[in-house]
C-alpha positions, 0 to 999 in steps of 0.5 A, a space after each residue: 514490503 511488497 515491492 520491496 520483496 518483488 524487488 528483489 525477485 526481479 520479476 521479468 517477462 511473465 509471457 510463458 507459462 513456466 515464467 508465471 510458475 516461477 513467479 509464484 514460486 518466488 512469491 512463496 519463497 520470498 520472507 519480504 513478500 509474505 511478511 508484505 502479505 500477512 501485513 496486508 491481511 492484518 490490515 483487512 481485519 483491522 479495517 473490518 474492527 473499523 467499521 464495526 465501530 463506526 460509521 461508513 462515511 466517517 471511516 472511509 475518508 481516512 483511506 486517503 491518508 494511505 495514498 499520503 502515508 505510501 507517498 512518504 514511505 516510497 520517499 524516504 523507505 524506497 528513495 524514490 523519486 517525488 516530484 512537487 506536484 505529488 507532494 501538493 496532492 497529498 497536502 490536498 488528500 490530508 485537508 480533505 480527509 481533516 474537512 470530513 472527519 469535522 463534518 
């Protein structure tokens, strides 16, 4: 929602001071982007409950599958532009995270 709400702002040059003003009053007046930032802040709570309930070094692997799950979304949701190599990397992130959370 994020890049989609600074999308749609068409963010230019940020060189003068009056720019970066606009910048953060596009920022409060864009829905997509606030609705981006509240999701993000529900994720931070979410995360918080996580590690409050299980260990550290169990939890943190999963992070990964955020890089996996951005790269799937930014596919089919952004349509942009995902070549192999990406595709491999994430295939890699998902088998690690699996090897960890059997360890």
């Amino acid at each position: 929602m994020l890049k989609i709400g600074i999308n749609r702002m068409g963010v230019s040059d940020l060189g003068s001071l009056s720019a970066v003003g606009g910048f953060f009053s596009g920022i409060i007046k864009s829905p997509m982007v606030i609705a981006g930032l509240l999701l993000y802040v529900i994720s931070a709570a979410i995360w918080m409950i996580v590690l409050s309930a299980v260990d550290l070094s169990f939890a943190y692997p999963f992070l990964g599958f955020t890089y996996v799950l951005v790269l799937v979304l930014s596919k089919f949701i952004l349509r942009e532009d995902v070549n192999p190599v990406r595709w491999i990397g994430a295939f890699i992130i998902t088998a690690g995270v699996v090897v960890l959370s059997r360890g």
